[in-house]
C-alpha positions as CSV (number, residue, x, y, z in Angstrom):
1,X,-46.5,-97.5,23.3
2,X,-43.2,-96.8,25.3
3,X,-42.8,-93.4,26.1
4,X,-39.6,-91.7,25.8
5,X,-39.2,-90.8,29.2
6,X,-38.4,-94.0,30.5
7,X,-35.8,-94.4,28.3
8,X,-32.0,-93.5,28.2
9,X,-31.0,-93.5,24.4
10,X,-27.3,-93.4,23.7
11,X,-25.8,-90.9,20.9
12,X,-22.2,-91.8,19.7
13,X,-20.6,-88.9,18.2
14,X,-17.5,-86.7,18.2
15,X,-14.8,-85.0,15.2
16,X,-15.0,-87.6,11.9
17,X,-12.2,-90.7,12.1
18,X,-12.4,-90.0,15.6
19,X,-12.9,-93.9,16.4
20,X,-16.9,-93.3,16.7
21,X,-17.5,-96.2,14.5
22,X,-15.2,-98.1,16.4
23,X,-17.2,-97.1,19.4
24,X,-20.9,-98.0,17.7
25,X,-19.6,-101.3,17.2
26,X,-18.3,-102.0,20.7
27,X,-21.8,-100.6,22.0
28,X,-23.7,-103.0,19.8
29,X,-21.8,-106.3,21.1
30,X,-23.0,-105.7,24.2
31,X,-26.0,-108.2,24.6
32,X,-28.6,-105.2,25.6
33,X,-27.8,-102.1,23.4
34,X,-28.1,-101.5,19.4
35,X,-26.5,-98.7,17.9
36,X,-27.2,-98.7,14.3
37,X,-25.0,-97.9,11.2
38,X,-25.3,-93.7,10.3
39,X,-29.0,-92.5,8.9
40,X,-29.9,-89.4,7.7
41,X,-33.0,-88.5,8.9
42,X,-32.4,-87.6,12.3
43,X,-30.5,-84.5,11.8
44,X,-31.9,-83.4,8.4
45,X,-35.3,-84.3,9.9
46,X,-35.4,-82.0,12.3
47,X,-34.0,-79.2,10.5
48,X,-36.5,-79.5,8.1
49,X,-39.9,-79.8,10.7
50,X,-41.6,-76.8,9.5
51,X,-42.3,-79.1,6.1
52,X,-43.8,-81.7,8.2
53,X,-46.4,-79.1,10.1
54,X,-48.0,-80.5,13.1
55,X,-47.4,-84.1,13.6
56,X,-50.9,-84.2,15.3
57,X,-52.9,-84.3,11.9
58,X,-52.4,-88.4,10.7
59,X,-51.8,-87.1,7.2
60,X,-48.9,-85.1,8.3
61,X,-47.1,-88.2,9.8
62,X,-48.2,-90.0,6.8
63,X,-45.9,-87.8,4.8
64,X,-42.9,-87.7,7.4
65,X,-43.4,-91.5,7.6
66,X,-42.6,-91.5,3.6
67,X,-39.9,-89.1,3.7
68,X,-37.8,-91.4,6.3
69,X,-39.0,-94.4,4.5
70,X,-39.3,-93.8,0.5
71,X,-36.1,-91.2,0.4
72,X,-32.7,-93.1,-1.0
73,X,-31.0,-90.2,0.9
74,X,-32.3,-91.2,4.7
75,X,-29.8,-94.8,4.4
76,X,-33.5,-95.8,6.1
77,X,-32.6,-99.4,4.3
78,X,-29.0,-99.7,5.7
79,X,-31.3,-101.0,8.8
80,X,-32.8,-103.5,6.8
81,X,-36.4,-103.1,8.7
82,X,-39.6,-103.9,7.2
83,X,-40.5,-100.0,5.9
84,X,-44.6,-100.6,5.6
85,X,-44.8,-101.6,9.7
86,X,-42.1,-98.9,10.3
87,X,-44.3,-96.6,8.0
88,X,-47.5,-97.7,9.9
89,X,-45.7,-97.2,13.3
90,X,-45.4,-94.0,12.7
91,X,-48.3,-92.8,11.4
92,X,-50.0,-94.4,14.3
93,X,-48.0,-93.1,16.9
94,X,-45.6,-90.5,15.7
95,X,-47.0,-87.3,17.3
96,X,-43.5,-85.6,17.7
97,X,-40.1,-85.9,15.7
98,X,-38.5,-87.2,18.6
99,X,-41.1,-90.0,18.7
100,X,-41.2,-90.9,15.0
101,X,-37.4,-91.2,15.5
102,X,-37.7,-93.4,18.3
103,X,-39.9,-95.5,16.5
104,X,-37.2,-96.5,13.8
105,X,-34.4,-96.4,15.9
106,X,-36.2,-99.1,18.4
107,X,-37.0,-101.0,16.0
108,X,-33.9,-101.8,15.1
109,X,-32.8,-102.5,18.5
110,X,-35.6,-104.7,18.1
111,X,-34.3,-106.7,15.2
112,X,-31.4,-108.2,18.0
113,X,-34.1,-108.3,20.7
114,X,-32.4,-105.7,22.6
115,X,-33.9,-103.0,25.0
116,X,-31.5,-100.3,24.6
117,X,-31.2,-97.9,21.9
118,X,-29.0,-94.9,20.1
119,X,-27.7,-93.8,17.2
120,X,-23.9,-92.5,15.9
121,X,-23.6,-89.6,13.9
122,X,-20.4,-87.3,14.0
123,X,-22.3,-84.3,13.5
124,X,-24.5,-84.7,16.2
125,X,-21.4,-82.7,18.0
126,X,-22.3,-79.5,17.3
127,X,-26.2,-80.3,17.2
128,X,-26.3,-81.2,21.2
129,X,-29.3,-78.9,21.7
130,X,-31.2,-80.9,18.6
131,X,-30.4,-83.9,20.5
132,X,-31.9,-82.8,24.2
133,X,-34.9,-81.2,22.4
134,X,-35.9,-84.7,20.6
135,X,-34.2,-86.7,23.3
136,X,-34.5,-85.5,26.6
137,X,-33.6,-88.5,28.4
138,X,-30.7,-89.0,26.1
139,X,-27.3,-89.7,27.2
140,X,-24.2,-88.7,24.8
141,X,-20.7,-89.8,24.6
142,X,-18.2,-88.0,22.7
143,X,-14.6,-90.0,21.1
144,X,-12.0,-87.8,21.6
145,X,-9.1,-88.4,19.5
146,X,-5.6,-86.8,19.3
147,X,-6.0,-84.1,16.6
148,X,-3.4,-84.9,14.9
149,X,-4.0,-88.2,14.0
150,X,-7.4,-87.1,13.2
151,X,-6.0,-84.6,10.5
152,X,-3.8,-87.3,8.5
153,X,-6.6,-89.9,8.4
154,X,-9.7,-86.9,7.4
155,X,-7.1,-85.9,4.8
156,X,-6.9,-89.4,3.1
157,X,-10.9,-89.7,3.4
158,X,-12.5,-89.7,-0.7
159,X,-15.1,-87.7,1.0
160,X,-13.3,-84.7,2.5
161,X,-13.3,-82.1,0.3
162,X,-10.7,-79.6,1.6
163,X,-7.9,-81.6,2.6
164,X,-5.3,-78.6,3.3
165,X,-4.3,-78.9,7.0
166,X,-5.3,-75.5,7.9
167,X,-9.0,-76.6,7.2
168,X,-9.0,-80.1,9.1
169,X,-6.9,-78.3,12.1
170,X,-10.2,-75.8,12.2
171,X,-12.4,-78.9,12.1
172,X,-10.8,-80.5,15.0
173,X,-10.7,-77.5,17.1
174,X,-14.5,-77.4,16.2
175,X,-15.4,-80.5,17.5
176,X,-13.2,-79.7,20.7
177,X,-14.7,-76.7,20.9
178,X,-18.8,-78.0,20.6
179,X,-17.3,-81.1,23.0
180,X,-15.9,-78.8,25.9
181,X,-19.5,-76.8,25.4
182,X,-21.9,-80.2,26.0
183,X,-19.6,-80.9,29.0
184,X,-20.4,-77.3,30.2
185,X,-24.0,-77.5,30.0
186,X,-24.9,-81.1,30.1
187,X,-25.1,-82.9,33.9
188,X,-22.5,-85.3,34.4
189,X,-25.5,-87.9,34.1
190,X,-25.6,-86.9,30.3
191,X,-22.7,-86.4,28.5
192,X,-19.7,-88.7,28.9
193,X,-16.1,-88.0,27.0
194,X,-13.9,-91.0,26.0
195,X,-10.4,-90.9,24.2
196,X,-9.4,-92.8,21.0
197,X,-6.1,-93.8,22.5
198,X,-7.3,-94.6,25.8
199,X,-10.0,-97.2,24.6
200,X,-7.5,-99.1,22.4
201,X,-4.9,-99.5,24.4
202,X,-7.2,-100.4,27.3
203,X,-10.6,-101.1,26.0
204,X,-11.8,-103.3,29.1
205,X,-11.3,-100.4,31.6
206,X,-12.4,-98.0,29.2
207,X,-15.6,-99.8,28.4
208,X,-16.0,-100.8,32.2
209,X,-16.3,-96.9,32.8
210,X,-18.4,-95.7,29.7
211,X,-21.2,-99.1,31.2
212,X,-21.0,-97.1,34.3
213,X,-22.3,-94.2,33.2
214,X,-24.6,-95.5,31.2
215,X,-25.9,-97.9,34.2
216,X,-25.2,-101.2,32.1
217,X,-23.3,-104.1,33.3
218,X,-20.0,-104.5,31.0
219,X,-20.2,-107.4,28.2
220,X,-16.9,-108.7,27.3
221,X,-17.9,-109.2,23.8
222,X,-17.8,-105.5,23.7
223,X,-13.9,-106.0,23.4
224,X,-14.3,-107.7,19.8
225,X,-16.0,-105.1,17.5
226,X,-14.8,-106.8,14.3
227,X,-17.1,-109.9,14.9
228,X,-19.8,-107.7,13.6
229,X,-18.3,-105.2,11.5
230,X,-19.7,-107.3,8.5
231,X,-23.0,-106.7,9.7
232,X,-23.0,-103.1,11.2
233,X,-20.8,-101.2,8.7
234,X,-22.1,-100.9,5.1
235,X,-19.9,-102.5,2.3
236,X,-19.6,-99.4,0.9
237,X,-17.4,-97.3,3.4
238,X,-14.4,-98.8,2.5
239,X,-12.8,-96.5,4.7
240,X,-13.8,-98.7,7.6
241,X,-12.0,-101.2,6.7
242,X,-9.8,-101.0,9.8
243,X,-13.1,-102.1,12.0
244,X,-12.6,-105.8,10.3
245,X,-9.5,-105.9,12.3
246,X,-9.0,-106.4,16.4
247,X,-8.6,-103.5,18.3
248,X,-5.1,-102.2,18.3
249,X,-2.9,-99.2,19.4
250,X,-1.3,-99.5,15.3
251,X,-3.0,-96.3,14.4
252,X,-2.3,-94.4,17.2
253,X,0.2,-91.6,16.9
254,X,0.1,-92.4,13.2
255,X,0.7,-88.9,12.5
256,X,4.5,-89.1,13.2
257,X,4.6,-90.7,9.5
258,X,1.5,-89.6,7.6
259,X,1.6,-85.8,7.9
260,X,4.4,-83.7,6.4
261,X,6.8,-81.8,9.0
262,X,4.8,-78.4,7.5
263,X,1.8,-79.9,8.3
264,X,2.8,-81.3,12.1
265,X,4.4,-78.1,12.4
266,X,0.8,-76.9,11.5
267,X,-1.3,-78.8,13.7
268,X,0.9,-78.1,17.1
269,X,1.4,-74.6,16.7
270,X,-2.4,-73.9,16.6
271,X,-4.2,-76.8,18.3
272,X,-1.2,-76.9,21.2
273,X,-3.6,-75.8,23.9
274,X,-6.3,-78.2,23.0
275,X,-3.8,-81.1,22.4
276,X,-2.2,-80.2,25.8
277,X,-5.4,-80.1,27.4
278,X,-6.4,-83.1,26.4
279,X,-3.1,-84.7,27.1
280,X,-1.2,-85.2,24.0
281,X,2.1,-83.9,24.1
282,X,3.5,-81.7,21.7
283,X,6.3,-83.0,19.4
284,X,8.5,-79.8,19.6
285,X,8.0,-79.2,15.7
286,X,9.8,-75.8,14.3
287,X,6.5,-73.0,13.7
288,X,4.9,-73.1,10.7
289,X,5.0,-70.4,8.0
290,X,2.9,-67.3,8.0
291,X,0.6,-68.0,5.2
292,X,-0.4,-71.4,7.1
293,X,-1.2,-69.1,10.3
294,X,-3.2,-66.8,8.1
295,X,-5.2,-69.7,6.4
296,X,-5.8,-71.4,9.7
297,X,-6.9,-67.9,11.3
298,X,-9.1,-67.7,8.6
299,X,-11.1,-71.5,9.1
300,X,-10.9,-70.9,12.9
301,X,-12.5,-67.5,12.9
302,X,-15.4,-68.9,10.7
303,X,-15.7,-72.4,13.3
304,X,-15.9,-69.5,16.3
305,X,-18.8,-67.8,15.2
306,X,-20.8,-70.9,14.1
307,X,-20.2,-72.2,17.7
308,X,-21.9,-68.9,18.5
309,X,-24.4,-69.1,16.1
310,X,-25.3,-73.2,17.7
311,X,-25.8,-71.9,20.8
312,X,-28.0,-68.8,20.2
313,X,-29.9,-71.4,18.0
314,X,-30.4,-73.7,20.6
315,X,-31.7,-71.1,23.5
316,X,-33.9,-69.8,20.3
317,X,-35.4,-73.5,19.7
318,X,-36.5,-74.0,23.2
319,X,-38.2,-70.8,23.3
320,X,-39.9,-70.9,19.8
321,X,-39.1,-74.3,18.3
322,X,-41.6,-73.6,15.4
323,X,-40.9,-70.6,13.8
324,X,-37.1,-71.3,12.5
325,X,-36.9,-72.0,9.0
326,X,-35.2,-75.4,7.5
327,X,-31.7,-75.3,7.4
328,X,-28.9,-77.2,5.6
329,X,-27.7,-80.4,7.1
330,X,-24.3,-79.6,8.5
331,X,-21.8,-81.7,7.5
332,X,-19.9,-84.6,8.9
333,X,-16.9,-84.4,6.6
334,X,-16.4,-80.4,7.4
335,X,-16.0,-78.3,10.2
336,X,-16.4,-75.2,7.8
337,X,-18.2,-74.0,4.7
């Protein structure tokens, strides 16, 4: 049995059509690390633990075995892997979440016959303490992307459900937000931050720093994502169809020509010191109206007291990690509620 501590597992995450899928694929060219396509039984796992009880008693990991395994909802067959030895593996050796996790998660690094492991979840963002609990060892990287372009393309997702751009601003400066906190508390040997823009116009030097910090040698194959995109991406996101395609600057500073002048207007008058922080340049756009302050105040206010909320959760899950009750997954697709 390998135990966690002598691995480095690598978590992918960052605001949604941040270029994080984009980055899983680049990660999983490279000829000694699998990052597989998104699950959800990591995140909803965990918040859920209290059902499972103590993964000591076999009959306990029996049942956690069968929710990651038997539920439609856990995407556990996007990894194509054989579910009765995943299912044994488990109950067998499974004594933590974090280890029950590992178990699937290797395994499909496995499947390639590589050593290295992760997953890729936006969410996992604003769940960095859930991370650190279950993976200590873990090291995180975080696609930054201008917030801008993140706000047309979330507004043109079939998923998102509030497309205004008062609500997607307030998810962007969310993610910034829960980003600029992991940097605060994670050591530089743990958390690494990597722009959108940056990695397409220059993927090799991009890449070439991101293998440093994870202590890998860089894999030129890592430049040609689309070679696997067939195999990594279900068929059924459509809206990843741009990972078929070679890497390219085309999308960058899209939002010149997909986002209304309101909505630029918008996005630059309350993100302007995040997007000048993280060195996008502010168009010069005329301010928007009132009413779109007001309904952005509103989002923002709500995104401020959750990033409270995550990290008086965390400190409470270190010091009793058993008595919370389950929660509801957060989102992917929504920085608010």
């Amino acid at each position: 049995m390998i135990h966690l501590e002598a691995e480095r597992p690598i978590f992918v995450m960052g605001c949604p059509r941040s270029g994080t899928t984009m980055l899983q694929l680049m990660l999983h060219r490279h000829a000694r690390i699998a990052i597989p396509p998104e699950n959800r039984f990591v995140l909803p796992g965990y918040l859920r633990r209290r059902h499972f009880g103590d993964l000591r008693r076999e009959a306990n990991r029996e049942r956690l075995a069968s929710w990651i395994v038997d539920r439609p909802g856990s995407k556990f067959t996007d990894l194509k892997l054989d579910a009765e030895q995943i299912r044994a593996a488990i109950v067998a050796h499974g004594t933590d979440l974090g280890a029950a996790f590992a178990i699937v998660l290797r395994a499909y690094a496995a499947r390639f016959g590589k050593p290295r492991w992760g997953d890729k979840r936006p969410a996992y963002l604003s769940n960095v303490d859930m991370i650190r609990r279950l993976f200590p060892t873990a090291q995180l990287v975080t696609v930054l992307r201008d917030g801008r372009d993140c706000c047309a393309s979330l507004k043109e997702m079939p998923w998102q459900t509030r497309k205004d751009i008062a609500s997607l601003a307030a998810q962007w400066a969310y993610a910034v937000d829960c980003g600029r906190r992991a940097a605060r508390i994670l050591p530089p040997d743990s958390y690494h931050e990597l722009r959108y823009e940056d990695l397409v116009a220059d993927p090799e030097g991009t890449l070439r720093t991101l293998c440093a910090y994870l202590g890998e040698e860089f894999d030129p194959a890592m430049t040609r994502p689309a070679e696997i995109a067939a195999e990594a991406v279900p068929t059924a996101k459509t809206w990843h169809g741009r990972t078929h395609e070679p890497v390219g600057r085309g999308r960058a500073g899209s939002w010149r020509t997909r986002l209304t002048p309101e909505e630029i207007s918008l996005c630059e008058a309350v993100l302007r010191d995040r997007l000048v922080a993280a060195g996008y340049e502010p168009s010069g756009a005329p301010p928007p109206t009132l009413r779109q302050r007001a309904r952005y105040a509103v989002m923002d206010s709500a995104n401020k007291v959750r990033v409270v909320r995550q990290a008086v959760r965390g400190l409470g899950d270190l010091v009793t990690p058993d008595r919370s009750s389950p929660r509801r997954e957060p989102s992917d697709r929504s920085g608010t509620r």
